[in-house]
Z-matrix of the N, CA and C atoms (Angstrom, degrees):
N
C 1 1.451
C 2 1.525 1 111.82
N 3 1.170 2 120.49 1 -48.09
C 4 1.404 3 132.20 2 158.73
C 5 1.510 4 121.97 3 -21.82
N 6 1.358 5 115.70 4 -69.03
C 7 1.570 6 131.83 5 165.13
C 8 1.635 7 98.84 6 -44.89
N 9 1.616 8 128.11 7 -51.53
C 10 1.530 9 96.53 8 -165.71
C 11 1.783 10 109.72 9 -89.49
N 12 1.185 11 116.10 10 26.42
C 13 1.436 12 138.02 11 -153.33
C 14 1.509 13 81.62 12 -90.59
N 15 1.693 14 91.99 13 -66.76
C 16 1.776 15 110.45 14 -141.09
C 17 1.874 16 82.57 15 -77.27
N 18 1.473 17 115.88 16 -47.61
C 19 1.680 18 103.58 17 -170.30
C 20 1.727 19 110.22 18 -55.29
N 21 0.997 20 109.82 19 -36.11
C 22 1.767 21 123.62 20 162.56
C 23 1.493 22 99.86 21 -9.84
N 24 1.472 23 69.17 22 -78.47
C 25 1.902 24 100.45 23 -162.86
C 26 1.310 25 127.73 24 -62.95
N 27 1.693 26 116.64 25 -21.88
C 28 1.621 27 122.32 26 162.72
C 29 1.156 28 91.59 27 -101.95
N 30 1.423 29 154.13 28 27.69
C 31 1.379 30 127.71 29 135.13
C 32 1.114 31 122.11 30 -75.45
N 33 1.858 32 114.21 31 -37.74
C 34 1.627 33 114.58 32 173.98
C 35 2.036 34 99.96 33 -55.95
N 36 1.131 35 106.03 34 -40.03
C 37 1.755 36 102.56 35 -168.00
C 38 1.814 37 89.83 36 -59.67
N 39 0.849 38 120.02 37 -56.57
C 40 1.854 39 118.45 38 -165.72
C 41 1.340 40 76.37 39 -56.68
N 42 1.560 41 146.71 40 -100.59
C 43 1.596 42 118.63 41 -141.14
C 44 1.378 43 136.24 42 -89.54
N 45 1.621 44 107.74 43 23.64
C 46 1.617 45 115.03 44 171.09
C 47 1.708 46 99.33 45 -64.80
N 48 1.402 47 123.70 46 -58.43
C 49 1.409 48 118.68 47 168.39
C 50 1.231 49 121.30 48 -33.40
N 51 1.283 50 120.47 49 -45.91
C 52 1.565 51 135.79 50 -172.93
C 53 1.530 52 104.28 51 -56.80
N 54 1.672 53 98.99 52 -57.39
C 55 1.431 54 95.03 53 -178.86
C 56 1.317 55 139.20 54 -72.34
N 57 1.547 56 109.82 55 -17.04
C 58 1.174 57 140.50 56 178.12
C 59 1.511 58 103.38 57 -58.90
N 60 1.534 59 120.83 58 -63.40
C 61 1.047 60 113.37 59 169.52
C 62 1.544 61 128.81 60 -54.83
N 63 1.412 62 115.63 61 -46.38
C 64 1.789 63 124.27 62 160.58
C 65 1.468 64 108.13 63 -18.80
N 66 1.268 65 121.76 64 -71.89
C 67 1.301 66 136.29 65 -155.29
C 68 1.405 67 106.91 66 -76.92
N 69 1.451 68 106.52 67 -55.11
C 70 1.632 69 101.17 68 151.50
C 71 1.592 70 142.57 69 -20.20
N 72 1.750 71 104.62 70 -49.03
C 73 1.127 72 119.62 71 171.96
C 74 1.732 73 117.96 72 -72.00
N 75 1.486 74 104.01 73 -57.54
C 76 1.385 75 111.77 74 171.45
C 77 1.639 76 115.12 75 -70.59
N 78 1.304 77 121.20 76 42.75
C 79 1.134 78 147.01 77 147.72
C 80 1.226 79 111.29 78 -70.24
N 81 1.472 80 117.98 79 -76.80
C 82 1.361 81 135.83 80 169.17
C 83 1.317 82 106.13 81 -29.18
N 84 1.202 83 149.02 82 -58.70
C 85 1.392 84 158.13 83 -176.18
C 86 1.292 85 120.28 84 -72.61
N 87 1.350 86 102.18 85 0.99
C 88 1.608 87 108.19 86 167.04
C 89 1.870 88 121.74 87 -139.83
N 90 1.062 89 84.79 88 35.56
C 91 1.549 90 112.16 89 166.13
C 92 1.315 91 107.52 90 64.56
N 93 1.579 92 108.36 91 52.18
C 94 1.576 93 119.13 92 165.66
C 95 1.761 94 93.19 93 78.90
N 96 1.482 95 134.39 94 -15.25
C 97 1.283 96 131.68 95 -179.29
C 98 1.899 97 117.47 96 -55.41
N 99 1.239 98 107.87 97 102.66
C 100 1.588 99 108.55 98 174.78
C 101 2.239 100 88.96 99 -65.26
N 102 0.705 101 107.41 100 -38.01
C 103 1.726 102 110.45 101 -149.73
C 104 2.214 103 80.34 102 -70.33
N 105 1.025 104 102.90 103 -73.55
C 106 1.572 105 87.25 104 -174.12
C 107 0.936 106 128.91 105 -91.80
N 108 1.782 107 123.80 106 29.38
C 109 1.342 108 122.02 107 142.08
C 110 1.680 109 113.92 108 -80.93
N 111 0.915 110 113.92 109 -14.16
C 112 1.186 111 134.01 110 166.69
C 113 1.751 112 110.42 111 -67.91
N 114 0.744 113 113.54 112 -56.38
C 115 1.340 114 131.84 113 -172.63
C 116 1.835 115 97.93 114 -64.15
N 117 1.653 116 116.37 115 -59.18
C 118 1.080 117 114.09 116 163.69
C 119 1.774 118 130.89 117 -42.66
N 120 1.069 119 99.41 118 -55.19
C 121 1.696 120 116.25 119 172.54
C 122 1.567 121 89.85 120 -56.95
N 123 1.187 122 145.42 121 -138.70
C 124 1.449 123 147.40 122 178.66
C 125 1.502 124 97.00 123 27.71
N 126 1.092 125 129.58 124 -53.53
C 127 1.409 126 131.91 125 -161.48
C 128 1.638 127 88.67 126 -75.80
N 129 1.285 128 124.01 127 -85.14
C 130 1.582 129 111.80 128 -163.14
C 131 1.863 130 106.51 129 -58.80
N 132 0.984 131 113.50 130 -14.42
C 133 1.488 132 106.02 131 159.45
C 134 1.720 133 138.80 132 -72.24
N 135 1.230 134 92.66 133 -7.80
C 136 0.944 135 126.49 134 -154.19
C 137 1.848 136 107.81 135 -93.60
N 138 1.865 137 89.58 136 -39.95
C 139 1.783 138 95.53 137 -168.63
C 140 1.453 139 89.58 138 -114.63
N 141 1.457 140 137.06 139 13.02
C 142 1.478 141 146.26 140 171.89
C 143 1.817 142 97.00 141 -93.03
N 144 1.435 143 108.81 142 -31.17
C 145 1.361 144 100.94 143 179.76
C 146 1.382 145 107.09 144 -73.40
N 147 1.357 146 93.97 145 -48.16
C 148 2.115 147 109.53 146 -171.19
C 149 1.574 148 104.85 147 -59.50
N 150 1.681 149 122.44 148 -29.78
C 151 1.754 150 113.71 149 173.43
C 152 0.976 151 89.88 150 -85.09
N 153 1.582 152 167.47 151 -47.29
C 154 1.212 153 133.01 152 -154.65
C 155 1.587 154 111.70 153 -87.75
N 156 1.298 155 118.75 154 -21.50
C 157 1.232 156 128.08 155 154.26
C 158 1.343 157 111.16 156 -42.84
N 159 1.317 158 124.97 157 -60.88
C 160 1.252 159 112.63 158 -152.03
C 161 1.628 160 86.78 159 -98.57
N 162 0.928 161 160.17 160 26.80
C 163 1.626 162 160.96 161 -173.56
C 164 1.481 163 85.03 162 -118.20
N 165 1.279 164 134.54 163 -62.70
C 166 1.351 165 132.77 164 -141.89
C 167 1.800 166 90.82 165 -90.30
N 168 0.948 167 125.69 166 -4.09
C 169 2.036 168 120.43 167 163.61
C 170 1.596 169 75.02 168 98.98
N 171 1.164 170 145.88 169 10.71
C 172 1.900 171 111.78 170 -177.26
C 173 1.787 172 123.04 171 -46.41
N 174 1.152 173 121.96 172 140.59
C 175 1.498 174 111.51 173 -173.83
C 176 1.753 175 101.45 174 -71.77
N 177 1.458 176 107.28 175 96.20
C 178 2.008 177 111.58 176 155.45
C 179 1.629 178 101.52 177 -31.01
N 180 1.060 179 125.92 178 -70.70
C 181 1.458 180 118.37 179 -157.59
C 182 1.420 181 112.39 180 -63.60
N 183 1.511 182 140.39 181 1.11
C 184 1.190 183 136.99 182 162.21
C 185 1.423 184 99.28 183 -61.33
N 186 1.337 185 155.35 184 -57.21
C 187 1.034 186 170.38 185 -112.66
C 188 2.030 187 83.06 186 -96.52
N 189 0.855 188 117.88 187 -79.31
C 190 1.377 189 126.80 188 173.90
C 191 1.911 190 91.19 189 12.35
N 192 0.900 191 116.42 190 -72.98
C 193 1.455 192 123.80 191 -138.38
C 194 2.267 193 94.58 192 -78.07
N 195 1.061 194 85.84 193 -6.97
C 196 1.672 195 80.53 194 166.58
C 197 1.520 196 131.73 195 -41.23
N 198 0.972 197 119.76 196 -75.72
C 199 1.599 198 127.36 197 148.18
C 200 1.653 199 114.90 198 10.10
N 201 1.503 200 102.01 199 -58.37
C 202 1.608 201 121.53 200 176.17
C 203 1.144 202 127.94 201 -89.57
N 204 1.073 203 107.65 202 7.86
C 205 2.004 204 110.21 203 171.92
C 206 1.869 205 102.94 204 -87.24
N 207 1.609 206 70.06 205 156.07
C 208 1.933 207 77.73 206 179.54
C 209 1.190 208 108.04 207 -75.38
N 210 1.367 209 148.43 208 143.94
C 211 1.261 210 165.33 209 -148.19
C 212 1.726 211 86.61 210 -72.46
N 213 0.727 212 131.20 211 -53.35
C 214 1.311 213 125.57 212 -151.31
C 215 1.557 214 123.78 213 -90.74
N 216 1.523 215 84.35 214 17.78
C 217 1.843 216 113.51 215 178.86
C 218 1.833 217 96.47 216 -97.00
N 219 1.445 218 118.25 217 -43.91
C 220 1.620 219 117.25 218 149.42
C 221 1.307 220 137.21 219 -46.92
N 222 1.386 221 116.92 220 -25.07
C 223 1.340 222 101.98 221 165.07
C 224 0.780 223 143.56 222 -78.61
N 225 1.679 224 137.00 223 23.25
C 226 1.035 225 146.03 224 -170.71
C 227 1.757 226 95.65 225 -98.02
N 228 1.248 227 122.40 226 -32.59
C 229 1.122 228 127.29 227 -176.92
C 230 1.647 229 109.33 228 -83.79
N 231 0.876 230 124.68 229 -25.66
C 232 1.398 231 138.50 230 174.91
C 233 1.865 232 102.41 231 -70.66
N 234 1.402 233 122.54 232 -47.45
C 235 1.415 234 134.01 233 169.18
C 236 1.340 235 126.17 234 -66.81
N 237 1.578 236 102.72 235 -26.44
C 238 1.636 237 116.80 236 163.85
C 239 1.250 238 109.42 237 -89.48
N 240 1.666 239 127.67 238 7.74
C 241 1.780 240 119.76 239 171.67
C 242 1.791 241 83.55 240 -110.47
N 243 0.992 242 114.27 241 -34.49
C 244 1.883 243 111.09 242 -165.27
C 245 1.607 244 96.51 243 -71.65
N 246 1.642 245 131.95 244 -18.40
C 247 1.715 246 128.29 245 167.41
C 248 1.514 247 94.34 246 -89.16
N 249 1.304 248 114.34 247 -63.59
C 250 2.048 249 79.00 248 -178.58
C 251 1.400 250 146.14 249 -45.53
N 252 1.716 251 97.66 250 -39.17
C 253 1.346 252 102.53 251 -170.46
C 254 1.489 253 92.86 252 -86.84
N 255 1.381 254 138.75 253 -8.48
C 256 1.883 255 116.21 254 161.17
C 257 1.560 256 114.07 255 -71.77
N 258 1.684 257 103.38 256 -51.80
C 259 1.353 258 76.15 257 169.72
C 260 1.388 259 161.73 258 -66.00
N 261 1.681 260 98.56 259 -3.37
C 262 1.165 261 121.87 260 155.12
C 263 1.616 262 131.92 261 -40.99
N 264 1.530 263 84.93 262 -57.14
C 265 1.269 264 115.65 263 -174.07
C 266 1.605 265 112.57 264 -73.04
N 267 0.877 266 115.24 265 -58.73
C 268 1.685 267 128.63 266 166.81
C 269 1.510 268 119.04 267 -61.43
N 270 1.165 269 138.42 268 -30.50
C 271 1.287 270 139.78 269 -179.85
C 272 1.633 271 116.06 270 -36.54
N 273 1.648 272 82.66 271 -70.93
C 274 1.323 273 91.77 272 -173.04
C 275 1.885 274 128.90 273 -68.84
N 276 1.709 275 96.21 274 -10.56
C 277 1.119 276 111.26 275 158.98
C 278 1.339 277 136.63 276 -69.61
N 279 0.993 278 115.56 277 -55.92
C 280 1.549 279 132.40 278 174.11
C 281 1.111 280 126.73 279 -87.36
N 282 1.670 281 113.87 280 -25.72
C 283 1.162 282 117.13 281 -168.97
C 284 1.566 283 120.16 282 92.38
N 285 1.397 284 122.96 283 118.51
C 286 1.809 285 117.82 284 179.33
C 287 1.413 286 93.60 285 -21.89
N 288 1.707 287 113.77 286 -100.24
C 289 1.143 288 130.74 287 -148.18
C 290 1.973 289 121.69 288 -32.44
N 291 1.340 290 90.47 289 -40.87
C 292 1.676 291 87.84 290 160.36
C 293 1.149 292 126.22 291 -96.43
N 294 1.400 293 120.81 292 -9.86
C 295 1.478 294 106.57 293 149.99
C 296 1.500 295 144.30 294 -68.42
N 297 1.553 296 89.98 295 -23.64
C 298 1.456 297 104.37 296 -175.57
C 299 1.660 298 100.52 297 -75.61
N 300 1.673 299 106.48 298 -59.12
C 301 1.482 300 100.11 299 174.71
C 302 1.449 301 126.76 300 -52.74
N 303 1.099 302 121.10 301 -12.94
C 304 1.690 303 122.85 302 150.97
C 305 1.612 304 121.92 303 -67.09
N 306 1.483 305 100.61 304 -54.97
C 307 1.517 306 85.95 305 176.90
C 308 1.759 307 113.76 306 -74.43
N 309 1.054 308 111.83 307 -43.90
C 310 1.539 309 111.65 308 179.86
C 311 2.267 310 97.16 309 -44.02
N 312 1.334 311 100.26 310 -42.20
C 313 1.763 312 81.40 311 -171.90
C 314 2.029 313 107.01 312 -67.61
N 315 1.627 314 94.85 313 -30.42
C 316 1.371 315 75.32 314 171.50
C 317 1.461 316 128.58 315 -81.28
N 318 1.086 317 129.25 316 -12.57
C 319 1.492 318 133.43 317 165.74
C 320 1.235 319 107.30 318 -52.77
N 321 1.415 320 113.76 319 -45.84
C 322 2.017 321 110.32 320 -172.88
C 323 1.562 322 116.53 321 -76.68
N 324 1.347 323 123.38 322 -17.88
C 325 1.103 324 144.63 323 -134.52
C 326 1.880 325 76.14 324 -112.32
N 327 1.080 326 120.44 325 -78.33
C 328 2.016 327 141.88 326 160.61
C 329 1.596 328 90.34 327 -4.25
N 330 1.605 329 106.90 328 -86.82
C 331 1.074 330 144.16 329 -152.70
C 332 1.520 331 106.50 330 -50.51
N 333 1.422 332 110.40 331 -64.36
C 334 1.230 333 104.76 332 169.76
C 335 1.486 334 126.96 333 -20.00
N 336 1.533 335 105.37 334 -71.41
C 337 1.172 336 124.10 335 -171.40
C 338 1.505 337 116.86 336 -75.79
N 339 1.457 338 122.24 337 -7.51
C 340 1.381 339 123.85 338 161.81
C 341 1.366 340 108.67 339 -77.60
N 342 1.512 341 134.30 340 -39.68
C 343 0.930 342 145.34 341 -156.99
C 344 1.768 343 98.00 342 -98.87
N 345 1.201 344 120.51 343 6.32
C 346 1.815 345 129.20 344 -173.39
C 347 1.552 346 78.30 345 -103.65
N 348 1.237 347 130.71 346 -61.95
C 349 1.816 348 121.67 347 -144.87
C 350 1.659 349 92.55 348 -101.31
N 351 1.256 350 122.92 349 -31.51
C 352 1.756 351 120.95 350 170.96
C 353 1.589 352 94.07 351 93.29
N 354 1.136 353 101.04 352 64.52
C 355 1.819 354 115.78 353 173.68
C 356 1.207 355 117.17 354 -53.11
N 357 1.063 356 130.99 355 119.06
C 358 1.405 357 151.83 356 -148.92
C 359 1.592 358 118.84 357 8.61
N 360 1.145 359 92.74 358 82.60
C 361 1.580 360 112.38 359 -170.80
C 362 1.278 361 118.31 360 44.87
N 363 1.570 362 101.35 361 39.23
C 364 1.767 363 100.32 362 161.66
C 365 1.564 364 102.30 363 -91.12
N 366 1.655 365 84.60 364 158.36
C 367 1.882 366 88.94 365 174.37
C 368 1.678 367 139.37 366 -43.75
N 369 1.184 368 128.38 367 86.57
C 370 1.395 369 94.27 368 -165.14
C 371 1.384 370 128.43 369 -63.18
N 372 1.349 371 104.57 370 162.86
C 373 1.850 372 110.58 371 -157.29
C 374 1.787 373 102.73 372 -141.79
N 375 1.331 374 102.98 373 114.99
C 376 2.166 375 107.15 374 -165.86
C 377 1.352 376 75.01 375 -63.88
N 378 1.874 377 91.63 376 158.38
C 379 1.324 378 119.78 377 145.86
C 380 1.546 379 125.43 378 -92.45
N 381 1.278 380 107.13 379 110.55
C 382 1.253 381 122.97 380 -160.48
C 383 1.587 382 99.69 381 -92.84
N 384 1.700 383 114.42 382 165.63
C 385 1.571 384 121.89 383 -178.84
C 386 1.593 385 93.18 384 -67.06
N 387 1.215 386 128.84 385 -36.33
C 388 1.728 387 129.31 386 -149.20
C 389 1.865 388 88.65 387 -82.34
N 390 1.204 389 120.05 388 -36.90
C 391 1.295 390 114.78 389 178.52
C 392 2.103 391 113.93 390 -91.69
N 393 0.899 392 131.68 391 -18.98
C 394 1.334 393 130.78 392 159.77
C 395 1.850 394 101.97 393 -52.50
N 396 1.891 395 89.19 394 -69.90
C 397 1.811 396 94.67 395 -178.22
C 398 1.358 397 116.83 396 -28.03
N 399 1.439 398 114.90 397 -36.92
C 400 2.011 399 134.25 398 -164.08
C 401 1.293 400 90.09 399 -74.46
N 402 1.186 401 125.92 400 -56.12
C 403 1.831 402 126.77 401 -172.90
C 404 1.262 403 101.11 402 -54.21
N 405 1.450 404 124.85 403 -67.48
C 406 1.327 405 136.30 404 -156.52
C 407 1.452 406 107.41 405 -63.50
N 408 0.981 407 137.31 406 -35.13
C 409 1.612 408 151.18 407 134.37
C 410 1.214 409 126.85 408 -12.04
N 411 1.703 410 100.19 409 -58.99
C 412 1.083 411 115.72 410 172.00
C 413 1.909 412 126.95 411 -89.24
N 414 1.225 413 109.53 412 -17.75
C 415 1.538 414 123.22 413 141.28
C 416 1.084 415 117.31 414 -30.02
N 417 1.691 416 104.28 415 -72.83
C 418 1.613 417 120.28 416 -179.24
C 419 1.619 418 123.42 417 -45.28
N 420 1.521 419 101.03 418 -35.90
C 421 1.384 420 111.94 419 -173.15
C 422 1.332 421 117.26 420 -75.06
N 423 1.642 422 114.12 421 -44.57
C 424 1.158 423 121.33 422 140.27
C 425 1.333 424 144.92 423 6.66
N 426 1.514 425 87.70 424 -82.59
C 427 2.177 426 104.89 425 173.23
C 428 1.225 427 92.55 426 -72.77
N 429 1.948 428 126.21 427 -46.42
C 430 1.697 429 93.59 428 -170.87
C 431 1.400 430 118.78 429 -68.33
N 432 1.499 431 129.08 430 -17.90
C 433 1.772 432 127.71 431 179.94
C 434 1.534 433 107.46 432 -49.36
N 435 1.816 434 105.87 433 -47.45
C 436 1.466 435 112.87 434 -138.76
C 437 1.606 436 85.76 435 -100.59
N 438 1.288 437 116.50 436 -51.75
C 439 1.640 438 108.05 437 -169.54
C 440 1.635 439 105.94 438 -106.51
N 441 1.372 440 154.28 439 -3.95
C 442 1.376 441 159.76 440 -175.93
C 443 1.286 442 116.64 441 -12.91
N 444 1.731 443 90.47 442 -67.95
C 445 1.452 444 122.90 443 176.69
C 446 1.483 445 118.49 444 -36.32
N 447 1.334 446 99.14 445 -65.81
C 448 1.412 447 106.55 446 -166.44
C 449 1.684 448 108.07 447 -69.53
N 450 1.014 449 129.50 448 -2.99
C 451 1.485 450 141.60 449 155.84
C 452 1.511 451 119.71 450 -98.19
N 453 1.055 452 115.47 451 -23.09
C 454 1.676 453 122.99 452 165.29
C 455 1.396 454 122.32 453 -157.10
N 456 1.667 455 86.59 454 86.27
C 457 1.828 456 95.05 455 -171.83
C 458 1.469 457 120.19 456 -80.78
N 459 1.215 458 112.02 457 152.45
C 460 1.510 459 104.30 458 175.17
C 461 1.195 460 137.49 459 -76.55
N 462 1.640 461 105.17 460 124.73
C 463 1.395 462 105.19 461 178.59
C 464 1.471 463 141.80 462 -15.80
């Protein structure tokens, strides 16, 4: 179960790039707008969730109780429009590859420390030397995406 856990999980990594560029494109189609191509994407994501929802039998009437959640059970969706619409925004700036290796260092960097205190009743998980080393690695990889070049340009 493990193995289809982790392939799961580098499949979303293989098409965050993918999408990055998508949204990028359908930029153009929304009048140079990063904010409502963004807005678009969310939207067809939005009714891809609601058909597989409703294909897969999910109970509609759980939904009922929305109204009554603490606000701060929404922001996760609010944080999943604030990563599209940057990478929108950033793509074409920086380029995927150093954007991604920026956000990917801040995800590990996050993560750690959600996974140090066990953020809202997730498991907690030590920070070990073998996982710092993984950050610091990934630091490294970092400066070489964004600055490499200019220290070892190509022939």
């Amino acid at each position: 179960m493990r193995y289809l856990l982790v392939a799961l999980a580098l499949s979303v990594g293989l098409v965050i790039p993918i999408q990055a560029a998508i949204n990028n494109a359908l930029k153009a189609d929304t009048g140079g707008s990063a904010l409502l191509a963004a807005f678009v994407s969310f939207a067809a994501g939005t009714v891809a969730l609601f058909l597989v929802s409703v294909a897969m039998g999910q109970p509609m009437r759980t939904l009922s109780s929305l109204p009554h959640l603490p606000w701060w059970k929404l922001v996760g969706g609010v944080l999943g429009a604030f990563f599209v619409f940057s990478t929108i925004h950033l793509a074409p700036r920086l380029g995927i590859a150093a954007m991604l290796a920026l956000i990917i260092t801040g995800q590990i960097a996050t993560s750690l420390l959600l996974d140090r205190v066990g953020f809202l009743g997730l498991p907690v998980r030590e920070i070990s030397v073998v996982k710092l080393a993984g950050a610091a690695l990934l630091v490294a990889g970092v400066v070489l995406v964004n600055f490499g070049e200019r220290w070892f340009p190509n022939p």
